[in-house]
C-alpha angles and dihedrals in degrees: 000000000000134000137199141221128182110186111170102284093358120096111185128184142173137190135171142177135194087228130230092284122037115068097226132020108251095190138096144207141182135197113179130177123210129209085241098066091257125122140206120218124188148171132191134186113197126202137172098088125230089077093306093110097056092045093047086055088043105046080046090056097039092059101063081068080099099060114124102193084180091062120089090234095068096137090048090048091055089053098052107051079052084054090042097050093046083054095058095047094049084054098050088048094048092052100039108037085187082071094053103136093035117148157097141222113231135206123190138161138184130228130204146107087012093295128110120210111186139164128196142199122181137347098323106105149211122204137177120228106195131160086358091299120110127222126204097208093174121073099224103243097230130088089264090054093050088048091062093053093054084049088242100136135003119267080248091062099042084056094060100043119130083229103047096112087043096101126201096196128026140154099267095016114122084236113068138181134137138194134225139198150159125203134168121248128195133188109301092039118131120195111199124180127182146165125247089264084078111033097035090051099045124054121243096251092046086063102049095046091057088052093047094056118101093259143115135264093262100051092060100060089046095057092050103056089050096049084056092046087053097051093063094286087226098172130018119291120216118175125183131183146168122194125202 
């Protein structure tokens, strides 16, 4: 499954797999274009089994459907169709105890006027590549992950950890904090999000070596997602990226 958008000086795509493992592909993306010029980009990673992953990612995706871009508050509104999804989930497992553990992280970022406005919950994950050289924006929100911003351990080794899928925050998890940003982006900027299934598959240097490679949008994603597949593809694996 993919999808393109082509917006002036803006190129989008998305791609995402099941894997070679799991039987269904519990995540989730968006990529919505607004009358403005501006666009939406997300990625979610479900979790809970029996169907509950995939409706926690989706009900996380479908409530960004509110967003305004054209609206002051953006931020705030961010925030609040996080709020709002987490909402939603608490209310299905309350009233269903077969869906407990039901949830899903959630990445988005806004795009518009060459500035990103993103807001994050969990181990899915937005960088900046910019000049050939990749930033991760989002903390990962595991103990791994928490690990790496105390400078504890490398990013290599908190993709190995025997702990990195245990998360500390989610959409739906009794435990719950997100994080927000806003950054400025120029020509030659590439925003790439992706689930676990990818990042935590393929090591740091592979990727940016494939991003760094004369070749389209397109092509990249491609190529990670077959450089993830190669490695095992043990969970699903969902990219999504916009090039300016």
């Amino acid at each position: 499954m993919n999808e393109e958008v082509n917006l002036l000086n803006l190129n989008a795509y998305s791609l995402t797999h099941r894997g070679m493992v799991r039987k269904t592909n519990e995540d989730r993306s968006l990529i919505q274009k607004f009358a403005g010029g501006d666009v939406l980009l997300a990625v979610a990673d479900g979790m809970g089994g029996h169907a509950a992953g995939e409706r926690a990612a989706q009900i996380a995706v479908e409530s960004l459907n509110l967003i305004r871009p054209e609206s002051p508050d953006i931020e705030d509104q961010l925030v609040e169709r996080l709020l709002a999804a987490r909402r939603m989930i608490l209310d299905i497992t309350a009233k269903d105890p077969a869906l407990q553990g039901m949830g899903t992280t959630l990445t988005v970022a806004l795009v518009g006027n060459g500035t990103v406005h993103w807001t994050h919950v969990g181990d899915s994950r937005l960088y900046l590549f910019r000049e050939n050289e990749l930033v991760q924006v989002t903390d990962d929100h595991t103990f791994p992950g928490h690990l790496v911003k105390e400078g504890e351990i490398s990013r290599e080794e908190a993709r190995a950890h025997p702990l990195r899928s245990m998360l500390l925050s989610c959409i739906g998890c009794e435990q719950f904090e997100m994080d927000t940003g806003t950054f400025d982006i120029a020509a030659g900027d590439l925003l790439l999000l992706s689930t676990d299934g990818l990042h935590d598959g393929v090591p740091e240097q592979h990727i940016i070596s494939i991003l760094r490679s004369n070749t389209g949008l397109k092509q990249k994603l491609d190529a990670l997602m077959d450089a993830a597949l190669a490695a095992g593809g043990r969970d699903n694996i969902t990219v999504v990226a916009a090039e300016l």
